[in-house]
MDAnalysis code that builds the backbone (N, CA, C; Angstrom):
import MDAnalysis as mda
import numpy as np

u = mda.Universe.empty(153, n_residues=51, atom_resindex=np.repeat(np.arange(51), 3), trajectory=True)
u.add_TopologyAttr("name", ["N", "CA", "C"] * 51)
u.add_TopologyAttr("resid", np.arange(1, 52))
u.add_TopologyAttr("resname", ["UNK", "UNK", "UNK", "UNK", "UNK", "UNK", "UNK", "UNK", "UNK", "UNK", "UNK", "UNK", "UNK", "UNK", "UNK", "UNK", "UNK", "UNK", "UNK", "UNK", "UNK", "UNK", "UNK", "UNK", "UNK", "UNK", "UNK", "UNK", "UNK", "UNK", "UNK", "UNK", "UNK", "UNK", "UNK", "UNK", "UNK", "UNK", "UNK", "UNK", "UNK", "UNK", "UNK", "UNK", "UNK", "UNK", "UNK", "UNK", "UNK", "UNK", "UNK"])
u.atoms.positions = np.array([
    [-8.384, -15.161, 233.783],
    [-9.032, -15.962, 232.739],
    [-8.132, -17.141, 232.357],
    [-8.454, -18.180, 232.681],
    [-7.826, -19.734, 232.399],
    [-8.043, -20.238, 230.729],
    [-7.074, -20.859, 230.240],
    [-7.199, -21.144, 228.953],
    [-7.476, -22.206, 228.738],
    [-7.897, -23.143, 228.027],
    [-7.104, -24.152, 227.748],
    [-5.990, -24.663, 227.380],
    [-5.411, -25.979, 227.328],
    [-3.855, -25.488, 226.191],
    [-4.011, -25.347, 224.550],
    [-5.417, -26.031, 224.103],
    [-4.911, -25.905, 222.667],
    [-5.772, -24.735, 222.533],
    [-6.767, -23.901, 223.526],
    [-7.063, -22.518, 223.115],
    [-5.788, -22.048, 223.134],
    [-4.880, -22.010, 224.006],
    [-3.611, -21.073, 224.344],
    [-2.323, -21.100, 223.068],
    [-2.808, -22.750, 222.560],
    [-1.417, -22.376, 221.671],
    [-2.499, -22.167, 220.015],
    [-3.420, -22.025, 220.143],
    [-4.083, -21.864, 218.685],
    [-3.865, -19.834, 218.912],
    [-4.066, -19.242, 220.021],
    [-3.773, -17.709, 220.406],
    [-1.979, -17.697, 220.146],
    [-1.372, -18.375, 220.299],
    [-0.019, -18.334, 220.494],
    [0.326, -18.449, 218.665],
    [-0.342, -19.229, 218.229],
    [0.086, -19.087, 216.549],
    [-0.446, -18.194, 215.788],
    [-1.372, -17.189, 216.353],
    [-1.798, -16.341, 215.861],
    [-1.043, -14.844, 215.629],
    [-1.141, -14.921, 217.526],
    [0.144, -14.084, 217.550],
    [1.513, -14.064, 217.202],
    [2.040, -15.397, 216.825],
    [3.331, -14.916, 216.305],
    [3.234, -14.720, 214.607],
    [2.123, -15.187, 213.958],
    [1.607, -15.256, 212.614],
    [1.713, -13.661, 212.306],
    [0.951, -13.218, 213.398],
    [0.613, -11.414, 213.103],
    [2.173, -10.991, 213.685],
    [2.703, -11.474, 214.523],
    [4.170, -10.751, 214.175],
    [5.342, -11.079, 212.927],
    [5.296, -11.797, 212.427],
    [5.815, -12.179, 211.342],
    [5.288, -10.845, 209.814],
    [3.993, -10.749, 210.486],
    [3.643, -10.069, 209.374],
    [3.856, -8.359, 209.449],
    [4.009, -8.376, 210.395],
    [4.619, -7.227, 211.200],
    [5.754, -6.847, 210.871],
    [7.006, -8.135, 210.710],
    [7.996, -8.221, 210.478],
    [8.278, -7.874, 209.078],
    [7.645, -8.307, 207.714],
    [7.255, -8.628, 206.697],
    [6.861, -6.624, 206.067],
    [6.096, -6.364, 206.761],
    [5.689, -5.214, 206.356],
    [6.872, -4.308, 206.664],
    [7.195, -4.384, 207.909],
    [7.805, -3.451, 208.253],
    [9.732, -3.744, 207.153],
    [9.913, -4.466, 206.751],
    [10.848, -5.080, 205.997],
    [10.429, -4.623, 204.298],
    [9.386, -4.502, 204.167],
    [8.884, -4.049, 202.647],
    [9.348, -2.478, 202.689],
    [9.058, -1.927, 204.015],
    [8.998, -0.360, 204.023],
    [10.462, 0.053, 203.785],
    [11.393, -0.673, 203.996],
    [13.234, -0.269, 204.035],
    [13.270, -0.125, 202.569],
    [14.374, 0.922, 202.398],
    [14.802, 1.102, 200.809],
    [15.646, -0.596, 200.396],
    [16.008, -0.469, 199.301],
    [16.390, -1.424, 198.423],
    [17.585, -1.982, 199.404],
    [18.530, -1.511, 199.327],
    [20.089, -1.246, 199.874],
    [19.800, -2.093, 200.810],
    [18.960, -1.829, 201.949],
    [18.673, -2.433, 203.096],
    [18.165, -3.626, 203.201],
    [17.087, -3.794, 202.172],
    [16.470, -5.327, 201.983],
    [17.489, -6.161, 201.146],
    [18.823, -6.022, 200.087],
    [19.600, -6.519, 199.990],
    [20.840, -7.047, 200.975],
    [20.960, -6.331, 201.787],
    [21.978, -6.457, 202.994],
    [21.279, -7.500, 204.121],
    [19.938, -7.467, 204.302],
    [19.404, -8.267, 205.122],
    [18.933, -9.666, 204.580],
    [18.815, -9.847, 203.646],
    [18.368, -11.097, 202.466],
    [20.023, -11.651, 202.296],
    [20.767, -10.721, 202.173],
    [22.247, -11.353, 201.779],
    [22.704, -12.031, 203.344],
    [22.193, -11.508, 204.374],
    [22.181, -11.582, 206.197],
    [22.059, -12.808, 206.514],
    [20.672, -12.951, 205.892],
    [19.725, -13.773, 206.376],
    [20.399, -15.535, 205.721],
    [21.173, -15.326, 204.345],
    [21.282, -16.351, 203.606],
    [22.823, -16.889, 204.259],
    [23.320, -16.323, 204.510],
    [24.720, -16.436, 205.000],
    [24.459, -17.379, 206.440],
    [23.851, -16.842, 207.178],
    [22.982, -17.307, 208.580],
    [22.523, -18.786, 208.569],
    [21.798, -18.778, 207.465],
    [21.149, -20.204, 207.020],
    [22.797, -21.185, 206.601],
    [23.456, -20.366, 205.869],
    [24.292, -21.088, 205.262],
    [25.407, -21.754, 206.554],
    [25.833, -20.597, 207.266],
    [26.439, -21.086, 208.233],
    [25.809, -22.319, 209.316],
    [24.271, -22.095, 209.587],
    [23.657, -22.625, 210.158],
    [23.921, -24.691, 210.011],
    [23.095, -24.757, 208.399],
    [23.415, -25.718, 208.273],
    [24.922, -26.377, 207.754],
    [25.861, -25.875, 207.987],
    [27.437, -26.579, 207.435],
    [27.731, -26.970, 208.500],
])
């Protein structure tokens, strides 16, 4: 089955939309401890990123 490209990338933002949310849920389900350590992760990452 042949796509088009903007069928292929309108499927392509979908799917990573629904993995994000995937991501999102599955990130709600961790105890506290864990979503602090990964938020504190995540900010450090950014921070290093842009300096």
């Amino acid at each position: 089955m042949l796509l088009s490209k903007a069928s292929r990338k309108k499927l392509a933002k979908i799917i990573s939309a629904q993995q994000k949310m995937n991501h999102f849920s599955v990130l709600s389900e961790l105890p506290m401890e864990y979503k602090k350590k990964f938020l504190l992760g995540g900010v450090q990452m950014i921070m290093f990123i842009t300096t």
